[in-house]
Each structure stands twice: as structure tokens, then as C-alpha cells.
DRENDRENLO-887404 format. One line per 3 residues: number of its first residue (from 1); their letters; for each residue z, y, x of N, C-alpha, C. Coordinates in steps of 0.05 Angstrom, whole numbers, plus 32768, in hexadecimal, padded with zeros to 4 digits. Each point is the difference from the previous one (the first is absolute). Layout:
% residues N
NUM) A) Z:Y:X:Z:Y:X:Z:Y:X ~ ...
This chain:
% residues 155
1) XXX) 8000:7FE8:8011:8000:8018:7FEF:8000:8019:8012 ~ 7FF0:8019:7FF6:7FFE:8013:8013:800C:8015:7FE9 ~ 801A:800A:8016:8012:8019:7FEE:7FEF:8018:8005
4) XXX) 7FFB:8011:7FEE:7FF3:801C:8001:8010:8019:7FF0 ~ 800A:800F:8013:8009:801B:7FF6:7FEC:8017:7FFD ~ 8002:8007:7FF3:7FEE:8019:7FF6:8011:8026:7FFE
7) XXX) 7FF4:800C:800C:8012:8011:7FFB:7FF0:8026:7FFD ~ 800D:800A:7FEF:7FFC:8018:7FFB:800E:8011:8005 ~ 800A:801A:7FFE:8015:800D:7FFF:800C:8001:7FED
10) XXX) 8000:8002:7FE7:8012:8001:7FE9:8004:7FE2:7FEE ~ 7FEC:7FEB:8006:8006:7FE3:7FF1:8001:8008:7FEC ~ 7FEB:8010:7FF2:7FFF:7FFB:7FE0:7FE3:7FF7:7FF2
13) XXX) 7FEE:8005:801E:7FDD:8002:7FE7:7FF1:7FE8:8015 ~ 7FF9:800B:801B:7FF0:7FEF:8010:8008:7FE8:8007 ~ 8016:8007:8013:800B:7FE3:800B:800E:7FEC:7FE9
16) XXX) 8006:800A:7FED:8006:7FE7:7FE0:7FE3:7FF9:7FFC ~ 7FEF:8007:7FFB:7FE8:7FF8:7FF4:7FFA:7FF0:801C ~ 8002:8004:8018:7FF0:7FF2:8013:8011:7FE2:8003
19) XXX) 801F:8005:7FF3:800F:7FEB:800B:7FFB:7FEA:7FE0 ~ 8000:8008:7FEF:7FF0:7FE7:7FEB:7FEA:8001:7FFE ~ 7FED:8007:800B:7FDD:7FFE:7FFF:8005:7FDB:8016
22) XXX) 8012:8013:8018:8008:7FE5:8016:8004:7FE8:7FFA ~ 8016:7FFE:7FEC:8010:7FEC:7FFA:7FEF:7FF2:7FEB ~ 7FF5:8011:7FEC:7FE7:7FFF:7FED:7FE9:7FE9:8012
25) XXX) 7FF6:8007:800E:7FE2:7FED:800C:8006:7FF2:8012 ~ 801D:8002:8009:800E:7FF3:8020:8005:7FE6:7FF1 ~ 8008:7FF7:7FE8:7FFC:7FE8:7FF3:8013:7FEF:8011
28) XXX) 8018:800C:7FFC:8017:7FF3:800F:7FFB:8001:8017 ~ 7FF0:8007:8014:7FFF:7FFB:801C:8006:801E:8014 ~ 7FFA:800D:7FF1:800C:8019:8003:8015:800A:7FF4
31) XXX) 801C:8010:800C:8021:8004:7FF0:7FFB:8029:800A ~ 7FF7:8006:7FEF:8002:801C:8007:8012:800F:7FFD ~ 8012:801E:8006:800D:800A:7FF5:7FF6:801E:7FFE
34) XXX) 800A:8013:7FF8:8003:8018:8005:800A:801C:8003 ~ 800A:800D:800F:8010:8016:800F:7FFE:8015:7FFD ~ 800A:8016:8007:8002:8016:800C:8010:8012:8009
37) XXX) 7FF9:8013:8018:8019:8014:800D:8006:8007:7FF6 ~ 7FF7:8009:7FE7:8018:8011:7FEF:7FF1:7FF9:7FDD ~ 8011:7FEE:8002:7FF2:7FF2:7FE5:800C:8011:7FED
40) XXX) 7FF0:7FFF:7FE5:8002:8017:7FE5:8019:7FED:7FF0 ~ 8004:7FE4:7FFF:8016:7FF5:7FF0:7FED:7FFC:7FE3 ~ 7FE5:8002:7FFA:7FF7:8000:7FE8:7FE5:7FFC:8007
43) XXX) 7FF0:7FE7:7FF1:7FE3:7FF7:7FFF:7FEF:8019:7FF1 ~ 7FEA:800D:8005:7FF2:800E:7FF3:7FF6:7FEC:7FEA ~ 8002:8011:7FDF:7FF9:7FEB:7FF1:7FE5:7FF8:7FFC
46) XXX) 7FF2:8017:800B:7FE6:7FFB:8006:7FED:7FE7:800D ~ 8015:7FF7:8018:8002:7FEA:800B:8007:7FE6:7FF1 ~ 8016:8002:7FF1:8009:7FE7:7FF6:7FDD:7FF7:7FEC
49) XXX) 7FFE:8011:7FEC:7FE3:8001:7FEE:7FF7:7FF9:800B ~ 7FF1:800B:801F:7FDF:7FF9:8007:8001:7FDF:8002 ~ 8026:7FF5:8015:8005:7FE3:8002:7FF3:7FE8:7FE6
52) XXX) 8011:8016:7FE9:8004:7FEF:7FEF:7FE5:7FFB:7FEA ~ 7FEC:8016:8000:7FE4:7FF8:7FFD:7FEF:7FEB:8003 ~ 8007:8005:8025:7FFB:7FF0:8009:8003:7FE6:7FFC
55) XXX) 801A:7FFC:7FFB:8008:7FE5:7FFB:8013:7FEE:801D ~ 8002:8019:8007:8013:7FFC:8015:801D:8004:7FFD ~ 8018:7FE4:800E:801A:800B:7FF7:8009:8013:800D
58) XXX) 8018:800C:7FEC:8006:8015:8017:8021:7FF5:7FFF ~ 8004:7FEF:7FF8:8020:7FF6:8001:800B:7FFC:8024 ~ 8013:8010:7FF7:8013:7FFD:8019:7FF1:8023:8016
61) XXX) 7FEE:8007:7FFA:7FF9:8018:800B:8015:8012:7FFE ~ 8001:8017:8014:8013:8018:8002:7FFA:800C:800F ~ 8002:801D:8001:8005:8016:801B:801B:7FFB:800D
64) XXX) 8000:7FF6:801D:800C:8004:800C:7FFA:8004:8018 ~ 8020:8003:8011:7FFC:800F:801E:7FFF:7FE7:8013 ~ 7FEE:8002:801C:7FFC:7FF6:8010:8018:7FF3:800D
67) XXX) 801A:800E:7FFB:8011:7FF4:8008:8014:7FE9:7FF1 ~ 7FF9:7FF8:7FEE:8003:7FE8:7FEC:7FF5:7FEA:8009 ~ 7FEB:8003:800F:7FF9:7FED:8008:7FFD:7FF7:801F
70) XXX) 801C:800A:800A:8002:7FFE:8015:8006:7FDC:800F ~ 8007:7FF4:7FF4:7FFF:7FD6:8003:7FE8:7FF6:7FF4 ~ 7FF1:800C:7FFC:7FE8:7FF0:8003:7FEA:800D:8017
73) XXX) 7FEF:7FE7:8007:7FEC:7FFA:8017:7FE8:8006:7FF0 ~ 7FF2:8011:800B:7FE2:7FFF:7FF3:7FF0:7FFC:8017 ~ 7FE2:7FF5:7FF9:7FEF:7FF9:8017:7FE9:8018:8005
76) XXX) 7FF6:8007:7FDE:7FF5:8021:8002:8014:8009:7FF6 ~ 7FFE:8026:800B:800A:8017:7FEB:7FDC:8013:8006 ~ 8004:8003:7FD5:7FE4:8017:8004:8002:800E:7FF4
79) XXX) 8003:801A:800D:8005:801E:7FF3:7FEB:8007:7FF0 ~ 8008:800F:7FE7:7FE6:8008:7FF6:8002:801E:7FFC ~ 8010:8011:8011:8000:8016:7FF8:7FFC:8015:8024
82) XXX) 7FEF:8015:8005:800E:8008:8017:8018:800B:800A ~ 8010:800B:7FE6:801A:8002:800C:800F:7FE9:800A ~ 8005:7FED:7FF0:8009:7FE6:8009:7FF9:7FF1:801B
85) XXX) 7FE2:8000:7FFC:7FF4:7FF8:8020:800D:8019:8019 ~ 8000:800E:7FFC:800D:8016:8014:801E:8003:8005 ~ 800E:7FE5:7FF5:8020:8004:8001:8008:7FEE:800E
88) XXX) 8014:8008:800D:8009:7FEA:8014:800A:7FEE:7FF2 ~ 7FFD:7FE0:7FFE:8008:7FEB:7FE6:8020:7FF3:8011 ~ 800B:7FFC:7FF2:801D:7FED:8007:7FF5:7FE7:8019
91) XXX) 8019:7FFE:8011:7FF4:7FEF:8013:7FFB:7FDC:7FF6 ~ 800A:8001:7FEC:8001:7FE6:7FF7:7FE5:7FFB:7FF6 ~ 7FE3:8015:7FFC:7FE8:8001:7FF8:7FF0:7FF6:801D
94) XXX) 8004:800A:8019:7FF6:8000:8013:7FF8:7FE5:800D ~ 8008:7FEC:7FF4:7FF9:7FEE:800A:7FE1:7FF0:7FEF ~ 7FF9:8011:7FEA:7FE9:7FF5:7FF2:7FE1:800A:8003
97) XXX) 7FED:7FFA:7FF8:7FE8:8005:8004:8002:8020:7FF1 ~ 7FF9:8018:800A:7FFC:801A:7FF9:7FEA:8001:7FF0 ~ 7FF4:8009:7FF1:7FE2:8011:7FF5:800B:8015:7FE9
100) XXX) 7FE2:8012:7FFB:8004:8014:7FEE:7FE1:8002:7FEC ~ 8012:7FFD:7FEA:7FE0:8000:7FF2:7FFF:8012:7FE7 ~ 7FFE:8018:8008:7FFB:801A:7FFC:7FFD:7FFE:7FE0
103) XXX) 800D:800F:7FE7:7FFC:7FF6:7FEB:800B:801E:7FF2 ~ 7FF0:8005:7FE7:8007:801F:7FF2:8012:7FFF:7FF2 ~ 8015:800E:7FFE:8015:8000:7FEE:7FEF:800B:7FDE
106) XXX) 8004:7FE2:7FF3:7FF4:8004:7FE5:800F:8019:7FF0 ~ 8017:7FFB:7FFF:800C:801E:7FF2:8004:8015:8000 ~ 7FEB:800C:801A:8002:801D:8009:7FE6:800A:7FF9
109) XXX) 7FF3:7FEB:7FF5:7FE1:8005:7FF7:8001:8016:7FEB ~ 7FEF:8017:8003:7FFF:801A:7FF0:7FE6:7FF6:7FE8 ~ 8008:800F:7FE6:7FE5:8000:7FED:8008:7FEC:7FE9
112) XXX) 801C:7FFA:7FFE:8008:7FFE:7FDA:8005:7FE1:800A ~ 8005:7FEB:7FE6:8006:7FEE:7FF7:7FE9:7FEB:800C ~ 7FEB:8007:7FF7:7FDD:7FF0:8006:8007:7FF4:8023
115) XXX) 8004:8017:800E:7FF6:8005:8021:801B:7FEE:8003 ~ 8015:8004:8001:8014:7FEE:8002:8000:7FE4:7FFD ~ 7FEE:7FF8:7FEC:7FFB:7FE5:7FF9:7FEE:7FFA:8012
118) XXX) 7FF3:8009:8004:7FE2:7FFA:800B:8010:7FFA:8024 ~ 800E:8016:8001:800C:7FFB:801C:8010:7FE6:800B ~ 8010:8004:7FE8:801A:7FDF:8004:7FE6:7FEB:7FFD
121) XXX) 7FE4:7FFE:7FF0:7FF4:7FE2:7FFD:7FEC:8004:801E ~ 7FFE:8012:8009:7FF1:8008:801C:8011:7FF1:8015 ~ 801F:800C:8000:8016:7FF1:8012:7FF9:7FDC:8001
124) XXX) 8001:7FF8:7FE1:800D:7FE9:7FFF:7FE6:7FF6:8012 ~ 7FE5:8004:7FF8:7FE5:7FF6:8007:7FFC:7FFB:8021 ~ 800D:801C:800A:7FF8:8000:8023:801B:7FEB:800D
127) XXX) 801B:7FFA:7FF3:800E:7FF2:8003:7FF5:7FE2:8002 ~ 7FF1:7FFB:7FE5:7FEF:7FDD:7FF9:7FEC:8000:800E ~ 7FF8:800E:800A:7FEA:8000:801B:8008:7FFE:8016
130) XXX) 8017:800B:8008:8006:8004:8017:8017:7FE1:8010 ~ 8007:7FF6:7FE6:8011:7FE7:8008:7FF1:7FEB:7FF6 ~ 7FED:7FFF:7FE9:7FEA:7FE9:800D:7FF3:7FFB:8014
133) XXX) 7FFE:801E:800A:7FEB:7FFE:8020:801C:7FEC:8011 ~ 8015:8011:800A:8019:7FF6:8002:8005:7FDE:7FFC ~ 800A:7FF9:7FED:8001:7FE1:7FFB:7FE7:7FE9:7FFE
136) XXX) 7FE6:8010:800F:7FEF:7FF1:800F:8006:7FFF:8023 ~ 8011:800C:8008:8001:7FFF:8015:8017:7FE7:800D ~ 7FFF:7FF8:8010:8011:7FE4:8007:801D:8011:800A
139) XXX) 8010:8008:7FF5:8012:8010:8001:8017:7FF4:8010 ~ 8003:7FEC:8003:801C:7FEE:800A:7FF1:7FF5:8023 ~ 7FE4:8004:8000:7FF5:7FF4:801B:7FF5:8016:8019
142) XXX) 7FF6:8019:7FF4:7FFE:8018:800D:8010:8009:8010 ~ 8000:8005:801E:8015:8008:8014:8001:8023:7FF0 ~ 8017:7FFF:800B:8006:801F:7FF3:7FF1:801C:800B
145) XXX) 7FF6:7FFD:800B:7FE9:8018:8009:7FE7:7FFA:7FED ~ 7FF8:7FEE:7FFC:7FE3:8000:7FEF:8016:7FFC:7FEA ~ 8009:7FF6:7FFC:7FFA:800F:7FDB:8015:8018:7FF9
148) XXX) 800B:800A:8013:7FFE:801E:7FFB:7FE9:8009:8001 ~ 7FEC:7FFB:8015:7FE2:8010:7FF6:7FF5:7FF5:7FE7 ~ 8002:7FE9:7FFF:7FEC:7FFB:7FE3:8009:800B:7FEE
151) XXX) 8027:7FF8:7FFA:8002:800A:7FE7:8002:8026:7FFD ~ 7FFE:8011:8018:7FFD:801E:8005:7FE1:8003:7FE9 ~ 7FED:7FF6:8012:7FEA:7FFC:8002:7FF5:7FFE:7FDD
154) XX) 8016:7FEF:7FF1:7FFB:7FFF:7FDF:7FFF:801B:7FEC ~ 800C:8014:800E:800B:801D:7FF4:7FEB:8009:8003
């Protein structure tokens, strides 16, 4: 099983959607979670909907802080925000595969109700693309320099 942390700065919109999209297509073989430095304490509900459209669970999801999950081992952590990629992460992170895969915060999107939607099903889309490309790759056999480039390389 390959553990994957995901992380944003506030743990309410990106890194939740990226951490059950994970767990969603990882089909048990992937255990994702998700973080942040200064997590909001509250899922955008925007998020929970686009999940639950989807048909994705969102049971057991939450905003929380990176430091909750300080006893567990992950093998990736993947930022999806550049503040987050730009922060120095807890040393208990440092021992996992790094990447950053650059992603818009759906709820800062300007232009009413429509553009918002359009944004969160834009998120979910470049997410289902981006970890199919991802869970074609031999993830457990890749020395840790190449698939930091491959999986960089997916963004």
C-alpha cells in the first residue's frame, strides 16, 4: 500500500478533493490523507457536492492541521497549493517523495454561482487526470529520483 498526503494551506477545498479522488481510484491500494499549515477546521461545502455528485465518499473527510498527523509515514506528500509548496513542512514529512501539482483554488473563482461550479468540476477533472496518469505508473518500484520526475512531470 502506498500512503499519500496531500496538502494545501487551509485543508478545506483542494487537498480534500485530491485526498478522496486518491482513495476513490487507489481502489484500496492507495490510503491517502489530507493536511494543512493552517488548516480552516471546516470542508468547503462546495467540495463535499462536487464529491458527492460525483459519487465519491466523502466519509471520514476533514480539515485538518499537518500536525495531527504527525505518527504516520507517508511515501508521497503532494502540495497543491504554492503557499504550501513554499513552507517549510514538519520533519516527520521529510522523509517522503516531495512533488507539487499546481492546482486553482475553486472558491476564489470570480463571476457568480455558474463560474464557481464550473471551477470546483474543472478541479475535480484535472485531479482524475492527473492520478490516472499517476496510478499508471509502477509507484512501489521507481527509485525515488524518477518518480519524483515522472510524477512532477504529470502537473
Amino acid at each position: 500500500m502506498i500512503k499519500i498526503l496531500v496538502i494545501c494551506t487551509g485543508n478545506s477545498c483542494r487537498s480534500v478533493i485530491g485526498e478522496a479522488l486518491l482513495n476513490h481510484f487507489g481502489n484500496g491500494w492507495i490510503q491517502a490523507f489530507s493536511a494543512g499549515s493552517k488548516a480552516k477546521g471546516t470542508i468547503n461545502p462546495q467540495a463535499i457536492a462536487l464529491l458527492e455528485r460525483h459519487g465519491v465518499s466523502t466519509r471520514g473527510l476533514s480539515s485538518k492541521s499537518w500536525d495531527s498527523l504527525s505518527k504516520q509515514q507517508f511515501d508521497i506528500i503532494i502540495t497543491v497549493c504554492d503557499r504550501a509548496a513554499s513552507e517549510t513542512c514538519p520533519s516527520y514529512l521529510n522523509s517522503a517523495v516531495n512533488i507539487h501539482w499546481e492546482t486553482i483554488e475553486p472558491s476564489h473563482v470570480k463571476g457568480g454561482n455558474e463560474a464557481m461550479l464550473a471551477a470546483f468540476e474543472n478541479t475535480y477533472q484535472i485531479f482524475e487526470q492527473r492520478i490516472s496518469r499517476m496510478l499508471a505508473l509502477p509507484l512501489g518500484e521507481l527509485p525515488a529520483e524518477e518518480l519524483i520526475t515522472r510524477l512532477n512531470a504529470i502537473n
